[in-house]
C-alpha positions as CSV (number, residue, x, y, z in Angstrom):
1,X,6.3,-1.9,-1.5
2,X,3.2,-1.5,0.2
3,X,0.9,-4.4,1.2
4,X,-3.0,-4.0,1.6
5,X,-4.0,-2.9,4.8
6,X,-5.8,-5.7,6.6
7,X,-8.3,-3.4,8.2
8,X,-9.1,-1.2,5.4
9,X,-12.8,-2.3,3.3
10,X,-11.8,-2.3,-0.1
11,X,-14.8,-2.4,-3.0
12,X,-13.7,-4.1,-5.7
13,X,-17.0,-3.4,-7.5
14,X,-16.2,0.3,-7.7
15,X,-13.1,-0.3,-9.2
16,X,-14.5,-2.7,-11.5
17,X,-16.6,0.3,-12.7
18,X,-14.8,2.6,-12.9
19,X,-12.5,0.4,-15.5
20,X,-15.6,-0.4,-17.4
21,X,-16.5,3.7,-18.1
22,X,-12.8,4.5,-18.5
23,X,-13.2,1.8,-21.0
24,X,-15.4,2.8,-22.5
25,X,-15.2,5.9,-23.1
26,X,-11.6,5.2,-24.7
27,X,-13.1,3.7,-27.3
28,X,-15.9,6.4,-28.1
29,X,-15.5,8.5,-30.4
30,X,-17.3,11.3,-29.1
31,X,-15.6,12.0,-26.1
32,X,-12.4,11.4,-28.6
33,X,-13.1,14.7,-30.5
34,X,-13.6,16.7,-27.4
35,X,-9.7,16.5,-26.1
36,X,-7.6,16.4,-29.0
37,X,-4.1,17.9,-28.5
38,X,-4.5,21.2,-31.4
39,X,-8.1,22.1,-30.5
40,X,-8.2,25.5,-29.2
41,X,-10.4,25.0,-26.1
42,X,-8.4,22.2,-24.9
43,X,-5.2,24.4,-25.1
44,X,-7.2,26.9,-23.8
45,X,-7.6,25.2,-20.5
46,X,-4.7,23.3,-20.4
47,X,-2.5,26.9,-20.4
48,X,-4.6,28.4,-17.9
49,X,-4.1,25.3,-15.9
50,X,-0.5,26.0,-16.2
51,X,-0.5,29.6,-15.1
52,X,-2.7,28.8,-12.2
53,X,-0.7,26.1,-11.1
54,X,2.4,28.0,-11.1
55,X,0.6,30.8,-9.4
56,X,-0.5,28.3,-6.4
57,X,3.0,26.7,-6.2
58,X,4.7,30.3,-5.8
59,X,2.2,31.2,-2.8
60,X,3.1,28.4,-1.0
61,X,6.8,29.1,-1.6
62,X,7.9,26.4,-4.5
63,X,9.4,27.7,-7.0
64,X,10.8,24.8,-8.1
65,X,10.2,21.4,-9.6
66,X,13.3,20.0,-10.1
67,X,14.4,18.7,-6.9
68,X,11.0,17.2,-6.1
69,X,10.0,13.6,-6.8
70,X,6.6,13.7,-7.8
71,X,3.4,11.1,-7.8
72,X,0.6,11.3,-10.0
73,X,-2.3,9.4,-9.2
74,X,-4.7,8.5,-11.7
75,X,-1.8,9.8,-14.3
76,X,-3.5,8.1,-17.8
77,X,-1.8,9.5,-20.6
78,X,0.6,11.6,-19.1
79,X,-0.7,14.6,-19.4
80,X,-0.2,16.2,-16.4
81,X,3.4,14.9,-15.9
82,X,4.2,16.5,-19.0
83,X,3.4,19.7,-17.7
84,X,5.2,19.1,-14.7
85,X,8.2,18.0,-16.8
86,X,7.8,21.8,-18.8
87,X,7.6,23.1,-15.3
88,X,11.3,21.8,-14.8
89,X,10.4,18.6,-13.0
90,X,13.1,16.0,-13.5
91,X,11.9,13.2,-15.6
92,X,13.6,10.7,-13.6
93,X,11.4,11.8,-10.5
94,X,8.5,11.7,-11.6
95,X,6.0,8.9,-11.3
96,X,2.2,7.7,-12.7
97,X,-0.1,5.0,-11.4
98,X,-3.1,4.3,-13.7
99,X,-5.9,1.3,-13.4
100,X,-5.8,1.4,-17.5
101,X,-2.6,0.0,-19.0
102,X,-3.5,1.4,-22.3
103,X,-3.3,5.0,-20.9
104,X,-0.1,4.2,-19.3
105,X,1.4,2.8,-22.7
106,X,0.8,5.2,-24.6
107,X,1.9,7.7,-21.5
108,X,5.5,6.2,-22.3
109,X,5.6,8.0,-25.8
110,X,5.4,11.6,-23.8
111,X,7.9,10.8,-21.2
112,X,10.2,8.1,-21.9
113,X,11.9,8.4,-18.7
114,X,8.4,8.3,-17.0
115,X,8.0,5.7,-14.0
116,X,4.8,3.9,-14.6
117,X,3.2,1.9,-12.6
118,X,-0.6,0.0,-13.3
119,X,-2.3,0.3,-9.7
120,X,-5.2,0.9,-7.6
121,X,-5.1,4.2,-6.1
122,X,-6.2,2.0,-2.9
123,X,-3.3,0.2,-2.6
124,X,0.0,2.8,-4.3
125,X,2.5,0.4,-4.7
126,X,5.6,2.9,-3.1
127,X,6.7,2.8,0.4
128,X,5.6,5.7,3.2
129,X,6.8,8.6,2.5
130,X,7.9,8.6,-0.9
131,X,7.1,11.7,-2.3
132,X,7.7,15.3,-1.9
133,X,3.9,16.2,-3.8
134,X,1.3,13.6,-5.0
135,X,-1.4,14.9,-7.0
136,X,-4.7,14.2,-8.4
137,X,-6.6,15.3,-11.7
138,X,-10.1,14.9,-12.0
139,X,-10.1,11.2,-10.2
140,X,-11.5,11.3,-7.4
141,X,-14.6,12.6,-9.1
142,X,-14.8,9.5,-11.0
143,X,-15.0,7.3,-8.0
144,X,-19.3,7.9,-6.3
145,X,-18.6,5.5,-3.6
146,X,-17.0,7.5,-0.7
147,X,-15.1,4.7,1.1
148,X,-13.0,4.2,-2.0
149,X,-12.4,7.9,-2.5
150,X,-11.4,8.3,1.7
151,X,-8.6,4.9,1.1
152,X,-7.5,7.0,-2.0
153,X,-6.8,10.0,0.4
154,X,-5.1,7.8,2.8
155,X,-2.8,6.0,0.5
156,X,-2.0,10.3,-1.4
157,X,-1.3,11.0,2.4
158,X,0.6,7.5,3.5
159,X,3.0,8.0,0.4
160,X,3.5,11.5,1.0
161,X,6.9,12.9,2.8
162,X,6.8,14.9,5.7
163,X,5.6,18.7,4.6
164,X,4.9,17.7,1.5
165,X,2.1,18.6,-1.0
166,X,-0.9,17.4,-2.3
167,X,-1.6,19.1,-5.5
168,X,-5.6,18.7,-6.4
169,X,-7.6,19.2,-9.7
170,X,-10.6,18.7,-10.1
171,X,-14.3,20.0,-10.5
172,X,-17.1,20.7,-8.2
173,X,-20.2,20.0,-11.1
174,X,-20.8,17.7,-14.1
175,X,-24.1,17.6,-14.8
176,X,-23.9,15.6,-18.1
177,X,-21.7,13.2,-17.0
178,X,-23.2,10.2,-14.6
179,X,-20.2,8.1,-14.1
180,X,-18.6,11.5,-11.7
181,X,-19.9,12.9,-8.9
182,X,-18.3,16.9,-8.2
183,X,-16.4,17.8,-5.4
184,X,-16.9,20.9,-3.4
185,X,-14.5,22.3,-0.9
186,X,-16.2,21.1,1.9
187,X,-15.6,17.2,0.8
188,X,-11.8,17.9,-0.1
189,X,-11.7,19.2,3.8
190,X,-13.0,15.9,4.7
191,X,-10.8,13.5,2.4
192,X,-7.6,15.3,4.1
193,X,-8.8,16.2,7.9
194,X,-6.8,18.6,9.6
195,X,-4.6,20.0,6.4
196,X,-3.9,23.3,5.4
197,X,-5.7,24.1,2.3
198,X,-5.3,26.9,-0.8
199,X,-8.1,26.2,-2.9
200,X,-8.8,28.3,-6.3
201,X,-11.7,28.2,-8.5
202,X,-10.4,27.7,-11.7
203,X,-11.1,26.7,-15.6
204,X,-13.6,27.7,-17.3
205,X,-16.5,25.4,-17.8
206,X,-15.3,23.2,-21.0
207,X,-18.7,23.2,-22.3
208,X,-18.8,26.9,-22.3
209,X,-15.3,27.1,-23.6
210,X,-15.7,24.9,-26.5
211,X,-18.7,27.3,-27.6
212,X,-16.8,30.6,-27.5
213,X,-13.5,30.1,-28.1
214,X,-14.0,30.4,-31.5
215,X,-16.5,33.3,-31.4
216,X,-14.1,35.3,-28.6
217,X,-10.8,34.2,-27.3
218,X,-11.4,37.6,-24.8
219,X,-15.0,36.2,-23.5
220,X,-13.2,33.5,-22.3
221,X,-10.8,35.0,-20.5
222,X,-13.2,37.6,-19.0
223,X,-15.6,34.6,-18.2
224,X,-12.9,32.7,-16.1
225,X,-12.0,35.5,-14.5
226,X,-15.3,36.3,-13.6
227,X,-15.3,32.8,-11.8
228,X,-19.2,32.4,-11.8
229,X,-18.9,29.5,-14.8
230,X,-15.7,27.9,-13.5
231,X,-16.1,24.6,-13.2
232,X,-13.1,23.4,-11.1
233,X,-11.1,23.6,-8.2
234,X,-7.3,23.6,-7.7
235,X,-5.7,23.1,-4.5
236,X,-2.9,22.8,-2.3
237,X,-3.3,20.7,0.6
238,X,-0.8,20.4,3.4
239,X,-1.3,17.7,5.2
């Protein structure tokens, strides 16, 4: 287990924040009825998610999941360990940390299997070198203070096995949303000095999505493709 790093400033304000808005937006019901599970944009996104992930693993020469044991920081409901479970990840080796315990919970009735554990991403509570990919989903946009963010990046790294993977989500601009703060290329290249990156653009704005998908499955597609209204960046970085 790892112990909190004497010489590392931790804000526990941040976090306090950050468990406040994750709070409450769990409990609003307008941000409910923008993600549920059978709306069309959201499987809209979440399948081109898919094929761009696979596309990014097979350019850096994995084409396989199921020998890998797996970290998801920031995993909440389990989303994305599902889709690394329908990728052929083996259940048993793959692992979530969340700050909210409700998200984790309900996480369980995805992936039974599913090792859980309710942490700060500050302090990962798994010994060096752990992992053969850790990733991160749109949560290190949620966190504006940057020393937080950079003991994040450490801990992804500290966990991480030798030539592993970190596996990044997340987008560059959210304009109607003042609790995040975007990440550009230029700041992922900071959190992770001296990696190897493959960065994508990727997803289509949701805003945008949710407004045509009804009208024109095909604008979307030609839209993301396009790239000008993608929202998001996915990433491999090779520490």
């Amino acid at each position: 287990m790892s112990k909190r790093d004497p010489d590392v400033q931790y804000n526990p304000e941040e976090i306090d924040r950050i468990r406040r808005v994750y709070f409450n937006r769990d409990h609003s019901l307008s941000m409910g009825k923008h993600y549920p599970p059978d709306d069309a944009a959201f499987r809209f996104t979440l399948q081109n998610r898919h094929r761009d992930t696979l596309k990014l693993l097979n350019k850096i020469g994995v084409t396989s999941l199921k020998n890998l044991s797996i970290l998801d920081v920031g995993s909440g409901y389990g989303t994305v360990m599902l889709e690394y479970s329908s990728l052929g990840a083996n259940q048993d080796s793959l692992f979530g940390c969340d700050l909210m315990f409700n998200r984790l919970k309900q996480s369980k009735g995805l992936i039974q299997r599913l090792n859980i554990s309710c942490a700060d991403g500050q302090n990962l509570p798994f010994p060096k070198s752990s992992f053969n990919l850790v990733s991160q989903y749109t949560v290190l946009s949620s966190v504006l203070e940057k020393s937080v963010k950079t003991n994040i990046a450490n801990e992804m790294k500290r966990v991480l096995k030798p030539e592993g993977i970190i596996l990044w989500y997340d987008f560059w601009l959210n304009p109607t949303n003042p609790h995040t703060r975007g990440i550009k290329p230029s700041e992922i290249r900071e959190l992770f000095p001296g990696s190897k990156y493959i960065i994508y653009k990727t997803t289509l704005a949701p805003p945008l999505t949710r407004r045509l998908i009804h009208i024109s499955r095909k604008a979307c597609i030609l839209l993301e493709r396009i790239k000008i209204f993608n929202s998001h960046y996915l990433a491999a970085i090779i520490p």
